[in-house]
N, C-alpha and C positions, 0 to 999 in steps of 0.2 A: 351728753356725748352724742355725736352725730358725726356720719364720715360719710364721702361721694366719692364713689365707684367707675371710674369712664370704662365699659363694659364690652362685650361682646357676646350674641347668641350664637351657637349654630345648633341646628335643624338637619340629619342625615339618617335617610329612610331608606334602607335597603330593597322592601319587594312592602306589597306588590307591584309597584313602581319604585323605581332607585330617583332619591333626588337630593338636595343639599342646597341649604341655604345657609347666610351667615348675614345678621344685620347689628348695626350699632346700637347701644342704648346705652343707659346709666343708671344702677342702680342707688339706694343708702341704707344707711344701718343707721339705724335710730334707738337710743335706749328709752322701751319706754314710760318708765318714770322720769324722761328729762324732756319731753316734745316740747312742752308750754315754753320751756326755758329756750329749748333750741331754738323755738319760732317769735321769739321774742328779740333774742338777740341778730337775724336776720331778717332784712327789706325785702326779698326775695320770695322768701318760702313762708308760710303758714299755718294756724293751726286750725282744723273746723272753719277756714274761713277762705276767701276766693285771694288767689294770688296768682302771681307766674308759677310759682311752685308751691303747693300743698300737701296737708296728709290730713284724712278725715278719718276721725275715728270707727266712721261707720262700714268706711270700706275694708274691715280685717276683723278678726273675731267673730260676735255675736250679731255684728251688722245692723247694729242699733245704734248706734251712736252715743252707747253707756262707755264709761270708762274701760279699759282693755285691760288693766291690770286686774280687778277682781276676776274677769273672765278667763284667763292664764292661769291665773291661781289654780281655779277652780279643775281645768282641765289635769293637770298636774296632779291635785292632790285626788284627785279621781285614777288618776293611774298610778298614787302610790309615788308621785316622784317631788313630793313638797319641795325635798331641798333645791329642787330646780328652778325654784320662783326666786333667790336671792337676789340672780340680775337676768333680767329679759331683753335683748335684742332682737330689734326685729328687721330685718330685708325685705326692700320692698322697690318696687317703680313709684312715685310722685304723680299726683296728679297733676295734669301741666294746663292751666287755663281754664282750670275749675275740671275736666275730662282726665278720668283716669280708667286703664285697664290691665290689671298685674295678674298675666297667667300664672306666676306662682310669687308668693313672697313665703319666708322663711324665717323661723324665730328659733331662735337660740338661745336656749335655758341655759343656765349656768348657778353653781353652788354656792356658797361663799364664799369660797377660795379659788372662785375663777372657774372651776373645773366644767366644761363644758356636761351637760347631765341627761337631755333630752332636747329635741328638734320636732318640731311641728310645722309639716310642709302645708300649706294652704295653698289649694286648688281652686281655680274658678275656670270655666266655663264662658264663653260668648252668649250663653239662654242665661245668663245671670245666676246658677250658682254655684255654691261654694263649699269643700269639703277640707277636713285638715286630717291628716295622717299624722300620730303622734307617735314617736319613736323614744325609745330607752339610747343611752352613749352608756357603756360600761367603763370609757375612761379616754381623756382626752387627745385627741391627735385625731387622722384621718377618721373618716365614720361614715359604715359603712350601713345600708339598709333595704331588705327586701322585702315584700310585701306585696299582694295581690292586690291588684286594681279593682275599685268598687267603685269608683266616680266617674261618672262620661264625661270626656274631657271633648276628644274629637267625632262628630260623626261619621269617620273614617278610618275610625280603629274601632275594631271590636272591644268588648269589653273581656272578654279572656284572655285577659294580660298580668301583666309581674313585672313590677318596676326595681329596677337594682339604683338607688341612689348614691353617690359617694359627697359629704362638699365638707369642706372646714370651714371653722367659727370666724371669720372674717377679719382680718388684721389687712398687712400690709395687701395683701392678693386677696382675692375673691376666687373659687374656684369649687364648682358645683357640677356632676355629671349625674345624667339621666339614661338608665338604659331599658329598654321596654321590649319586654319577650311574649312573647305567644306557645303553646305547645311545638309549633315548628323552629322556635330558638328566636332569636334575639332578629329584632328587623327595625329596628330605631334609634337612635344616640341625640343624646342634646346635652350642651353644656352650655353655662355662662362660667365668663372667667372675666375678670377686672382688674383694675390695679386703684389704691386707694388714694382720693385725694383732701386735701380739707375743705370742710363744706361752708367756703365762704361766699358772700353772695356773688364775687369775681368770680367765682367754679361755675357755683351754679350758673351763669347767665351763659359763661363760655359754653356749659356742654348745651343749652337751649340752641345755641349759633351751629355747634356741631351736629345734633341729634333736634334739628324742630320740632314740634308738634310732637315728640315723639310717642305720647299715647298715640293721639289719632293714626299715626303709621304703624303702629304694632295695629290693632283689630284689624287694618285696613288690608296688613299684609297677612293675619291668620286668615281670613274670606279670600285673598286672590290665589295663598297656596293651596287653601282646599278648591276653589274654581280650576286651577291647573290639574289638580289631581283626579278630579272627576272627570273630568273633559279624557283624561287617560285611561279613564274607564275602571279609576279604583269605586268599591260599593260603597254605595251613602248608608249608614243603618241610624235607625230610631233611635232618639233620646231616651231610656230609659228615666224613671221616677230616681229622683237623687237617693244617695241611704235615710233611712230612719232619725239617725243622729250625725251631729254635725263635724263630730270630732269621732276616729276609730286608732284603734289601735292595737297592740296584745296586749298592754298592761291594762285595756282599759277595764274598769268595776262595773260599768255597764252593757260591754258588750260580755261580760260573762253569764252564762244560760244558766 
């Protein structure tokens, strides 16, 4: 099972500079215990291997290039939430021309009976890395998540932050909100939102014609918004050393002392 997203980002930062952007992109939702298959039955896309459109196992999870399902598992049944490994979804950007770079993709655990059960938002960074926030769903519909920032994402925002996430399990819309607060309240908003299409390789080449390159224009456009930003006189701060572990969360068995 595989489905394509014709997307939209926006970007709106209240202080210490007010700014707002909104650019195109395309996301997919890939089940995955089905990539091999998916990338079999499309000329287009790929699996582990160079095409107009690809997914490399190495760029999500453990970053190794091992299989993604034991690594899922494992996360899950470390927080106590096995029965969320029955179907794995996962959202992501593609890499377009062998280049890829996905500020967040998002996996969606689910029971056997469909029930949406845990979400694991995966972070990366432009210094190349990468952190997952693994959250509990106590029952399916909207889902809501907050949680304290532990990973430097921007060197433009402090790390004394609290993200309010909202998104639902992807069907016909895509729709995922970002809201990022400081002790002085709330000074950021990002959402993607999409509509679903089927991901044939006609889709896929169309949204290439609409959205080119569009890795290279996402990195290209995080470095000219923070170049805007600074020129305005918002503060640069240091990268901090990433967490200890790769995945966090509150269920997790290992962040417990």
């Amino acid at each position: 099972m595989a489905d394509l997203y014709v997307s939209e980002v926006m970007h709106r930062r209240s202080r210490p500079k007010a700014y707002e952007f909104v650019y195109r992109v395309f996301n997919i939702v890939l089940d995955i215990d089905d990539v091999p298959d998916t990338a079999a039955r499309r000329r287009l896309f790929s699996h582990n291997a160079f095409n107009l459109f690809s997914f490399y196992d190495r760029d999500h999870g453990p970053r190794d290039g091992t299989p993604l399902r034991p690594w899922i598992e494992r996360q899950l049944v470390d927080a106590g939430l096995a029965e969320a490994a029955a179907n794995v979804r996962l959202l992501c950007m593609p890499r377009v021309l062998g280049y890829g770079f996905d500020p967040l993709s998002v996996w969606y655990c689910s029971d056997r009976v469909g029930t949406l059960r845990a979400v694991l938002y995966e972070v990366k960074n432009t210094f190349g890395d990468q952190h997952g926030y693994l959250m509990p769903v106590a029952a399916d519909g909207p889902t809501d998540h907050e949680f304290d920032k532990i990973f430097h994402v921007s060197p433009l925002i402090a790390m004394n932050a609290r993200y309010r996430i909202r998104t639902l399990s992807p069907h016909d819309k895509l729709a995922l909100s970002i809201r990022e607060s400081d002790p002085e309240g709330e000074f950021l908003v990002a959402t993607l939102t999409g509509e679903r299409r089927k991901m044939t390789d006609r889709a896929l080449l169309r949204q290439f014609l609409r959205v080119p390159f569009m890795s290279f224009k996402i990195i290209a456009a995080i470095h000219w918004q923070a170049i805007r930003l600074m020129l305005r006189g918002v503060k640069y701060t240091n990268r901090p050393e990433p967490p200890p572990d790769d995945v966090s969360g509150p269920l997790r068995k290992r962040d417990v002392v």
